[in-house]
C-alpha positions in Angstrom: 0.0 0.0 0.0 1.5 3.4 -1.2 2.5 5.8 2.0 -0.4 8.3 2.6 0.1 11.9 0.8 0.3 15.1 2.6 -3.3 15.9 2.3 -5.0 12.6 4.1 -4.0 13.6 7.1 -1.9 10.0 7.9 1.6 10.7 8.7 4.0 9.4 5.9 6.3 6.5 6.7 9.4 8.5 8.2 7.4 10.0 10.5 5.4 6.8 11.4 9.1 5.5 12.2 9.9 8.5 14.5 6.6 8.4 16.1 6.8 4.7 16.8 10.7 4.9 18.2 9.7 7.7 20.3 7.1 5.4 21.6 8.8 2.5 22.1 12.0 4.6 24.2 9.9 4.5 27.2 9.1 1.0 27.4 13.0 0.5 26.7 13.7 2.7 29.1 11.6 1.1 32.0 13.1 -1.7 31.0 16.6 -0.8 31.6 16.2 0.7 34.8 13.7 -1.4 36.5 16.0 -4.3 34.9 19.1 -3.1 36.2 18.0 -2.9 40.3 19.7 -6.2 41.3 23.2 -4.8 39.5 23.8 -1.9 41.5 28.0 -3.0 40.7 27.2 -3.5 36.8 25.5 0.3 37.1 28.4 1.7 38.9 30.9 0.5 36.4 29.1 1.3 33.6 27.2 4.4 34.6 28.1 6.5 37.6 31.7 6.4 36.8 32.7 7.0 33.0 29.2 8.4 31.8 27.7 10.4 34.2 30.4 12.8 34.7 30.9 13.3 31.2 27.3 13.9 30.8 27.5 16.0 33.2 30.0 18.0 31.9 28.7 18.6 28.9 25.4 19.7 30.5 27.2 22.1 32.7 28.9 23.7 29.5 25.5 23.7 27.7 23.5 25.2 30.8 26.0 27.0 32.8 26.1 30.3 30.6 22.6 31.0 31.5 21.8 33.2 34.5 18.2 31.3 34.2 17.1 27.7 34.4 16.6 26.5 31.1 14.7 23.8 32.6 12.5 26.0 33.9 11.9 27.5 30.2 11.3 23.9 28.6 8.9 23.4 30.6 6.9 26.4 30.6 7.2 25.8 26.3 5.5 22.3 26.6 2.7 23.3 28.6 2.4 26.2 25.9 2.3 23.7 23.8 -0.2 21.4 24.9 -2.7 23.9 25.9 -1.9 25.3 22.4 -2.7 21.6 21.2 -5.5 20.8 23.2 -7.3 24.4 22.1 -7.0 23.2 18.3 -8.6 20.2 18.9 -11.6 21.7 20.7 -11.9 24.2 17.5 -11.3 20.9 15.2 -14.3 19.7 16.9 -16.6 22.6 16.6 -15.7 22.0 12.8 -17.2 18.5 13.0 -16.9 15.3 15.0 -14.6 13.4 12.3 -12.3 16.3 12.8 -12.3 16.8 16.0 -11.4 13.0 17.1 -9.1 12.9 14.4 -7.1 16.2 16.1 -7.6 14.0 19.4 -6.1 11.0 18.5 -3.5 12.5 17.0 -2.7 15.2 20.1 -2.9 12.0 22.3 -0.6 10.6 20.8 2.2 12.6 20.3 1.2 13.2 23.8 1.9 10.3 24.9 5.1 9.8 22.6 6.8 13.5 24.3 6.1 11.5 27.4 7.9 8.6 26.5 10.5 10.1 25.4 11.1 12.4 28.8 10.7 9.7 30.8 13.7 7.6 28.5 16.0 10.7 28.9 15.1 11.2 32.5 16.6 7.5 32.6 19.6 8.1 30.6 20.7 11.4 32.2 19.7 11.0 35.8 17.5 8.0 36.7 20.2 5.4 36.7 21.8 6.9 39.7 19.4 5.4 42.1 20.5 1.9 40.7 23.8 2.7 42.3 25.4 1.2 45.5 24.4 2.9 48.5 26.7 5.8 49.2 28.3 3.8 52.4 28.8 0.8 50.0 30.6 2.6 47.9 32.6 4.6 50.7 32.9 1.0 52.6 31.8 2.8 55.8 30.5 0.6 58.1 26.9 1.5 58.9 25.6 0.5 62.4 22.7 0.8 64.8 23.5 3.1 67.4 22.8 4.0 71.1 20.8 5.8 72.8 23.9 7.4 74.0 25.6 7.7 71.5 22.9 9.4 69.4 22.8 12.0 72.8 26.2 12.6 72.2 26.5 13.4 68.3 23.5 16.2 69.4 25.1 17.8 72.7 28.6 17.8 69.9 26.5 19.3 67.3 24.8 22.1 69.7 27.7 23.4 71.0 29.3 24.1 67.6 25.9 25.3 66.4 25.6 27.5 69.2 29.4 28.7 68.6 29.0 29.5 65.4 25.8 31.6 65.4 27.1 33.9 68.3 29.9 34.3 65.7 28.1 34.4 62.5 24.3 35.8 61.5 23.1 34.3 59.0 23.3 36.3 56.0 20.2 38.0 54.3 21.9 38.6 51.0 20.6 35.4 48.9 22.3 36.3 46.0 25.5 36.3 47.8 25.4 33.3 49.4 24.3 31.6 46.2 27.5 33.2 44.8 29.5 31.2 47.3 28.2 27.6 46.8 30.9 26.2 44.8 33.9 26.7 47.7 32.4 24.0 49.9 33.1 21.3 47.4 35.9 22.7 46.1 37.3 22.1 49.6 35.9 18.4 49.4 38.0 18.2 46.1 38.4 14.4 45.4 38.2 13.3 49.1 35.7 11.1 48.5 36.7 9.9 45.4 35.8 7.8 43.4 32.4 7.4 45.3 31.9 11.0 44.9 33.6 12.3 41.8 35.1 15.6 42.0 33.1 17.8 39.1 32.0 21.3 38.3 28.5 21.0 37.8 26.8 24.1 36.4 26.3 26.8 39.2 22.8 26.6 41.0 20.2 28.7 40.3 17.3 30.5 41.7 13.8 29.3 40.1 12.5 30.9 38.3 9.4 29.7 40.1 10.4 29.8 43.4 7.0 31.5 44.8 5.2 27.7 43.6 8.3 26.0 44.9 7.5 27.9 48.4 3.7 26.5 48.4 4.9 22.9 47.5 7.2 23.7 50.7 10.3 23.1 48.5 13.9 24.5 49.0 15.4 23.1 45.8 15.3 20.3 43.1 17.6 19.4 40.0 16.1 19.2 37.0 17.3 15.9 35.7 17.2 16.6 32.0 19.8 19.7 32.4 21.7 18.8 35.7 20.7 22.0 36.6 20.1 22.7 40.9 17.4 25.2 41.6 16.4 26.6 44.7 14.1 28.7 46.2 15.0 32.4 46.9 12.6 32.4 49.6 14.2 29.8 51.4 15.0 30.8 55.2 18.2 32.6 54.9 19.8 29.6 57.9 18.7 27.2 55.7 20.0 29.1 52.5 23.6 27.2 52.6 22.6 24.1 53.4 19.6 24.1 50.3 22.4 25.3 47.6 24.8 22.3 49.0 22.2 19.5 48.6 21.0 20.0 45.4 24.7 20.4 44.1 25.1 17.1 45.7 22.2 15.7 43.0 24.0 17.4 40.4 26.9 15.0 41.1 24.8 11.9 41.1 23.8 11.1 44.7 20.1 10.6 43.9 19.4 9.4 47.3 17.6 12.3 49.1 19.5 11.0 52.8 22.7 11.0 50.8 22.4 13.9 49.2 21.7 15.6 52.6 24.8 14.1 54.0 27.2 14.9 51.0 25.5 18.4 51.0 26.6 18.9 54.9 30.0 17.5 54.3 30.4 20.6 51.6 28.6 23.4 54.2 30.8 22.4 56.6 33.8 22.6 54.9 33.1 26.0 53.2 35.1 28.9 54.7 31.8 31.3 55.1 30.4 30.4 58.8 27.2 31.0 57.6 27.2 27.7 55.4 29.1 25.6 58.6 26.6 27.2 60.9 23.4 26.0 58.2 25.2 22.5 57.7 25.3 21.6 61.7 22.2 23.4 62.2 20.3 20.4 59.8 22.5 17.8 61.0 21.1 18.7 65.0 17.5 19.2 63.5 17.9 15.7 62.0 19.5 14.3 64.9 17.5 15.5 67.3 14.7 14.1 65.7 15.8 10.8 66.4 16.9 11.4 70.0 13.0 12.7 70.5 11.9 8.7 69.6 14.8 7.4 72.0 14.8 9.5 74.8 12.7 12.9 74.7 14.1 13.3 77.8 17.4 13.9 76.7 15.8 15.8 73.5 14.6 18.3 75.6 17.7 18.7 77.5 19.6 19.6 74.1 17.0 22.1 73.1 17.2 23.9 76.4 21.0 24.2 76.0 21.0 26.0 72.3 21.2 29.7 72.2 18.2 31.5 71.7 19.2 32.9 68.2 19.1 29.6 67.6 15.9 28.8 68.7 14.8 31.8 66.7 15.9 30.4 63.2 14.1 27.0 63.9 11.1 28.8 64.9 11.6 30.9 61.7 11.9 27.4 59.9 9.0 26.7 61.3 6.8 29.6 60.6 7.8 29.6 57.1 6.2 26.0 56.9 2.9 27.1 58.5 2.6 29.9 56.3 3.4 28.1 53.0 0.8 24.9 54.0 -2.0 24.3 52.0 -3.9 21.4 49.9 -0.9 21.8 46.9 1.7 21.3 49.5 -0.2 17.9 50.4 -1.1 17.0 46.9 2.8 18.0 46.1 4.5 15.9 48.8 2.1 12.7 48.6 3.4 12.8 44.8 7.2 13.3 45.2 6.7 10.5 48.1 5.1 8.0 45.5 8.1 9.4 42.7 11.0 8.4 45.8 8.9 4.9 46.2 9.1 4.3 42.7 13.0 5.2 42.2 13.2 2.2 44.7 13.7 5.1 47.9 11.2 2.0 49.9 10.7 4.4 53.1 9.4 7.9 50.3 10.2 11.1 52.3 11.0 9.6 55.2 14.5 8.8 53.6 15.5 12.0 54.7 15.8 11.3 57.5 18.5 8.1 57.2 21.2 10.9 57.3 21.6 10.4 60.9 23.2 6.6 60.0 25.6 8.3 57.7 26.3 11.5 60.5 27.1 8.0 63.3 29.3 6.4 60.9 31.4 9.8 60.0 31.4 10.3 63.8 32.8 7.1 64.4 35.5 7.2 61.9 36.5 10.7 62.7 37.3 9.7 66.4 39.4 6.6 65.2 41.2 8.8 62.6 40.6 6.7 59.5 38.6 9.6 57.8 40.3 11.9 55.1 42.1 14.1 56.3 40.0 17.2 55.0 37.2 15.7 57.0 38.6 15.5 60.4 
């Protein structure tokens, strides 16, 4: 049968091809990556060492020259485009029914083709990193339960430097100049953690462009997996600033892990020279720790909370206000769907993985007394 011309309104054989390849990527890609999750080692030697850091090279020389996310921008044109779409095939159908289910069938399904193909380059460029080892794995850092004391004494040791360093140090109010500073953290880290943690030069972050919707979906930050560029809020609490800039640069060099992330992200705040980023890194290390002491012993909770300065106090409860104010039904909506996204990257415990940072804060505890730690992390 000869290929349809350009007036029947069938697409001709080379596009039939694209279509159908575009199509079929997504499958593929599912494939691959819920394939691949019982060869974390295979993934590791084939992905997150030779290809990812190239990729993300070249991503950060593609995306770096621009002062806004272009991730932000590609979005904002597909939505323009499929509300363009969608509004010619209500006007094909006020032109007849034929027409209008013919527009309909074929906005659904180069609807569903973008789809698949975002979803196979969210894969490629990103996605694979949560088939890695786990970031102890890969460090061989022993993780292990720990006490009730010991837990108490990782928060009484992270007070008292948190309460050192904000008698010494406001935080500052200048976003753009802490954003400026980012970079020296890990530039500190260097290749300490090497090769677990490769030592790049992702992109610099960004502030979103979006950051008042970012605020009501209570969010300081995300990548955008398809540009390895790290956004974050501008209207994030200036203590928790640092710390926000720190973990989504962590993303950018492939810890997809949300607990690792926050851990990698602390190690860099609490290297930087600014105070302001080592008071904001041991400031969510105690928050996190405490946590955990408050299940254990809220006894001993209480204790440590008494002890911090009340500046201190002041930024949590600052923290704190800002996540009353920004609550609503899209926050909900918003964090019921990123916990079902975590689940489905294989992240079994959803948000709550935040929280595993404490295991990784123990085990760098523990090291660092014995001495077997880098030395730029002692």
């Amino acid at each position: 049968m000869a290929d349809a011309g350009p007036g029947s309104g069938r697409p001709g054989l080379p596009l039939r091809i694209l279509l159908g390849s575009l199509l079929a990527s997504g499958p593929a890609a599912a494939l691959v990556f819920y394939g691949s999750a019982d060869w974390p080692d295979t993934v590791e030697r084939l992905y997150g060492r030779p290809l990812y850091p190239a990729l993300d090279r070249g991503l950060a020389a593609l995306t770096g020259w621009c002062p806004w996310s272009l991730g932000e921008l590609l979005l904002l044109i597909l939505v323009a485009w499929a509300l363009a779409s969608a509004t010619r095939v209500v006007k094909g159908f006020s032109r007849g029914r034929r027409e209008g289910l013919g527009r309909l069938r074929a906005w659904a399904l180069r609807g569903v083709a973008t789809l698949s193909l975002l979803y196979a380059t969210f894969v490629a460029a990103w996605g694979l990193n949560y088939r890695r080892p786990p970031l102890a794995s890969r460090l061989a850092w022993p993780v292990a339960p720990a006490s009730t004391a010991e837990l108490g004494s990782l928060c009484s040791e992270l007070a008292a430097q948190v309460n050192g360093l904000r008698r010494a140090c406001p935080p500052d109010g200048d976003p753009a100049r802490v954003r400026s500073r980012a970079a020296e953290g890990y530039r500190r880290l260097g290749g300490a953690l090497a090769p677990a943690i490769p030592d790049l030069e992702p992109a610099p972050p960004k502030f979103a462009l979006l950051s008042a919707l970012m605020s009501r979906s209570l969010t300081h930050g995300m990548v955008v997996p398809w540009t390895h560029e790290a956004l974050v809020n501008r209207e994030t609490p200036a203590a928790s600033l640092p710390f926000a800039l720190c973990h989504e640069m962590a993303h950018q060099r492939g810890i997809a892990r949300e607990d690792e992330a926050n851990f990698v992200g602390y190690l860099a705040a609490r290297l930087h020279p600014d105070p302001g980023y080592r008071y904001s890194a041991l400031r969510f290390a105690l928050a996190e720790s405490l946590g955990k002491l408050a299940l254990a012993d809220p006894g001993a909770s209480a204790a440590v909370v008494e002890a911090l300065d009340p500046a201190v106090r002041e930024d949590y409860r600052r923290d704190a206000a800002w996540l009353r104010r920004n609550r609503s039904r899209f926050s909900e909506v918003q964090g019921r769907a990123y916990d079902h996204y975590l689940r489905a990257q294989g992240q079994r415990d959803g948000v709550r993985s935040y929280g595993r940072v404490v295991d990784l804060l123990l085990v760098e505890r523990r090291l660092r007394t014995t001495g077997a730690l880098p030395e730029v992390l002692r």
